[in-house]
C-alpha positions in Angstrom: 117.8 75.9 147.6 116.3 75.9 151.2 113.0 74.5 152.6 110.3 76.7 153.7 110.7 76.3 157.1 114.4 77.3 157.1 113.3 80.3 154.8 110.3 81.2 157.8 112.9 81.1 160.2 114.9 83.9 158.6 112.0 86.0 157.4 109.9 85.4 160.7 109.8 82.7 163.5 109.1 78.8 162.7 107.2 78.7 166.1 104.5 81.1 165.2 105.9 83.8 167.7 105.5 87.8 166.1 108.3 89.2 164.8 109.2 92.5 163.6 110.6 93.5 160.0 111.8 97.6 159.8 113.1 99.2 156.4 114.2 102.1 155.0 114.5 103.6 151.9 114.1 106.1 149.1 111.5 105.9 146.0 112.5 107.2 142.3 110.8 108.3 139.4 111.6 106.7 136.1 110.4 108.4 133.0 111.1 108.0 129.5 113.2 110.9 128.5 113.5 112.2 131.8 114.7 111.8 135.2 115.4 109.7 136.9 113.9 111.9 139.7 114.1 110.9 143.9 111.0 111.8 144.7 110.3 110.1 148.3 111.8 108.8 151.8 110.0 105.8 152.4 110.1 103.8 156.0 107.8 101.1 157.5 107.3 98.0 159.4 106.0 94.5 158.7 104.6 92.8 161.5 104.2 89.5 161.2 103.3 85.7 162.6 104.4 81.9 160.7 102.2 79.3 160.9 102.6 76.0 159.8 99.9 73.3 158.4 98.1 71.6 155.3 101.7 70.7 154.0 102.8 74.2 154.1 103.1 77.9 155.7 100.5 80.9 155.9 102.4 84.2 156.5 100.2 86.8 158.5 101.5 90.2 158.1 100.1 93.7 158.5 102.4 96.3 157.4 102.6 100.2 157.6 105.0 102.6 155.7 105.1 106.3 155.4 106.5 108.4 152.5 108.6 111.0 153.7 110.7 114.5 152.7 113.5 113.2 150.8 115.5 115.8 152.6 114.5 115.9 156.1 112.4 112.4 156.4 108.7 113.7 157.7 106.2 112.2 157.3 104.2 114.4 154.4 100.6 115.3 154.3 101.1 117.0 150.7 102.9 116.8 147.6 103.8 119.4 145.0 103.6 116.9 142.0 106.4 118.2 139.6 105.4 116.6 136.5 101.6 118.0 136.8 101.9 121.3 138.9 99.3 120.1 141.5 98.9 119.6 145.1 97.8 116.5 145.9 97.1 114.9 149.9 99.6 111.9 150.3 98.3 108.5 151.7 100.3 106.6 153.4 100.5 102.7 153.7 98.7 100.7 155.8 97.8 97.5 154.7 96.0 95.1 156.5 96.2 92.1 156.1 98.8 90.8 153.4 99.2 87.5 153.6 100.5 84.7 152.0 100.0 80.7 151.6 103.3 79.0 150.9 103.4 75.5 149.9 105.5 73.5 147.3 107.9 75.4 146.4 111.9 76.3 147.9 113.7 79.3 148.0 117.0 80.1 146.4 119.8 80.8 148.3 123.1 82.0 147.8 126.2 81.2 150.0 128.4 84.3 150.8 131.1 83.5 153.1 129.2 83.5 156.3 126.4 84.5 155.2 123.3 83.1 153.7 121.0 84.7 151.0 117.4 83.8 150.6 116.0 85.2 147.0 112.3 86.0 146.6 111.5 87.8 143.2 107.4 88.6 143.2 106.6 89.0 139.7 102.6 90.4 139.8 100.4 90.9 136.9 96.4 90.9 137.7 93.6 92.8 136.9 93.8 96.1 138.5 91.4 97.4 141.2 91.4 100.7 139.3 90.2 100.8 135.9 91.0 103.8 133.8 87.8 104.1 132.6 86.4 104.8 136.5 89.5 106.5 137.4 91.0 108.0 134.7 93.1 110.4 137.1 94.7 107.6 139.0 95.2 104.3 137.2 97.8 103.6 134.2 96.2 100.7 133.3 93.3 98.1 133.7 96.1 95.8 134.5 98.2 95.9 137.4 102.2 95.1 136.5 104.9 95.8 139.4 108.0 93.6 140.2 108.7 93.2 144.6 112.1 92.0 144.6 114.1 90.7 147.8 116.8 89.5 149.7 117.0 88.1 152.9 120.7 88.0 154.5 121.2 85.5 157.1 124.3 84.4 159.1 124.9 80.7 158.4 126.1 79.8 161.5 122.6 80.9 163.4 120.7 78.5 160.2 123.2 75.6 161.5 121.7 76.0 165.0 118.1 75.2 166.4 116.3 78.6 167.0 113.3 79.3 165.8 114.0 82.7 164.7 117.0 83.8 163.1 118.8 87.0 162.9 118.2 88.6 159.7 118.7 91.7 157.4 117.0 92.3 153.7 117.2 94.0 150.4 113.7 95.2 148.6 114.0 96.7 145.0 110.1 97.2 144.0 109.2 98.7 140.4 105.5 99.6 140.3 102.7 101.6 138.7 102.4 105.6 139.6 100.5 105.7 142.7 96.8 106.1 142.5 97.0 109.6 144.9 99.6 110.6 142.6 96.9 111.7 140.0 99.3 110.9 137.1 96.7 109.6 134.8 98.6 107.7 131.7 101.7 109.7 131.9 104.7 106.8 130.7 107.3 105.9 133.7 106.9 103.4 137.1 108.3 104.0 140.3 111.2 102.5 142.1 111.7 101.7 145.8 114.8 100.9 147.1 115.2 99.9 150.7 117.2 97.8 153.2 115.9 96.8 156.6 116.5 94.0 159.5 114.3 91.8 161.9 114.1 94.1 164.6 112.5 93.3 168.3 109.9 95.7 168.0 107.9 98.3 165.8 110.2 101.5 166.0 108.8 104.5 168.4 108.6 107.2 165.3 106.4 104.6 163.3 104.0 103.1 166.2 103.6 106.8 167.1 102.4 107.7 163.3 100.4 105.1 162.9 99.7 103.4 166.0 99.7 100.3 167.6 100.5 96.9 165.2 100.2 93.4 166.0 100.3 90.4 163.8 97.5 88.9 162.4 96.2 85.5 164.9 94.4 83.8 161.8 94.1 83.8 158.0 91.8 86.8 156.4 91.6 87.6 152.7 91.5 89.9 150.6 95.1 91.3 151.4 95.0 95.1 151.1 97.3 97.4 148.8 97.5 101.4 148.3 95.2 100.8 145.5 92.4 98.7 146.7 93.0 101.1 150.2 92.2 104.5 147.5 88.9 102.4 146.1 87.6 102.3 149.8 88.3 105.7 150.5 86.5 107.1 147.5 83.3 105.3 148.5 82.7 107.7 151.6 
């Protein structure tokens, strides 16, 4: 097990500097009796800023991720939805803020070699911004259910030293809902992310071009933001 603060060193930087998080990946289709199906590129950016107090950590991230042509990874502004023969405009993520309050708790590790691995499974289950009844096209349930599982790989000779910040790579396996722009009602199935990434030194070119400039959040905000609170806001204009 490792303490919080060796766990923000690896995921950001224990002296509240900004650091960058890249990934890349592909998202799949899981239906009963069908598929699976790759039905996405996905690649984004986490930007985010540790800070300690109150006998624990807030994490302050903003994060941006575009799904992409699984085949030549642009960014799309459409997608032929092969289970319901429709055309439907693709929104991207940008989420803003997520973050998190971390207190009283450690985080398993696993020694490999020279490496260290920091586990963080996020099992969710809340009431869901989108209730079927008010959104009949885009919500599978009046409950939200999706699993964000990840690794954090970190070499254990930089954890022996003193920096603030170590070098770091991850793992993400999420299984979630359909997504609400997906218009795929109550059809049975979740989707599946799977994506590796690295603490980079700063928000890739392609990305800050396609959505801009990021930053890290300077102080805590709530609520966080998802795709599926983001859809509710769009609807109401």
């Amino acid at each position: 097990m490792s303490d919080l603060r060796e766990f923000m060193r690896v995921r950001a930087s224990a002296d509240g500097a900004e650091t960058v998080t890249w990934w890349t990946g592909d998202v799949y289709a899981y239906l009963p009796d069908d598929g699976p199906r790759h039905l996405f590129g996905f690649e984004g950016v986490n930007v985010a800023r540790a800070v300690e107090g109150d006998g624990g950590w807030e994490l302050l991230t903003r994060e941006a991720a575009a799904y992409l042509d699984p085949a030549s990874r642009d960014p799309l502004d459409t997608w032929d939805n092969p289970f319901t023969g429709r055309a439907v405009d693709v929104q991207h993520v940008y989420n803003d803020p997520v973050n998190q309050r971390l207190r009283g708790f450690t985080v398993p590790t696993t020694r490999l070699g020279g490496t260290v691995v920091f586990n963080t499974d996020i099992l969710l289950a809340y009431p869901s911004p989108l209730k079927v009844a008010d959104y009949p096209d885009n919500s599978f349930s009046d409950t939200y259910r999706a699993m964000e599982l990840f690794q954090f790989f970190a070499p254990a000779a930089d954890l022996e030293g003193e920096a603030s910040s170590v070098p770091s790579t991850l793992s993400w396996c999420r299984v979630s809902p359909w997504l609400p722009w997906m218009e795929m009602a109550q059809r049975p199935g979740a989707l599946v992310y799977h994506c590796r990434g690295a603490k980079v030194g700063e928000v890739p070119g392609n990305l800050e071009a396609f959505f801009g400039p990021m930053s890290a959040p300077t102080e805590w905000s709530a609520p966080n933001q998802s795709s599926w609170t983001t859809f509710v806001d769009r609807r109401k204009f």
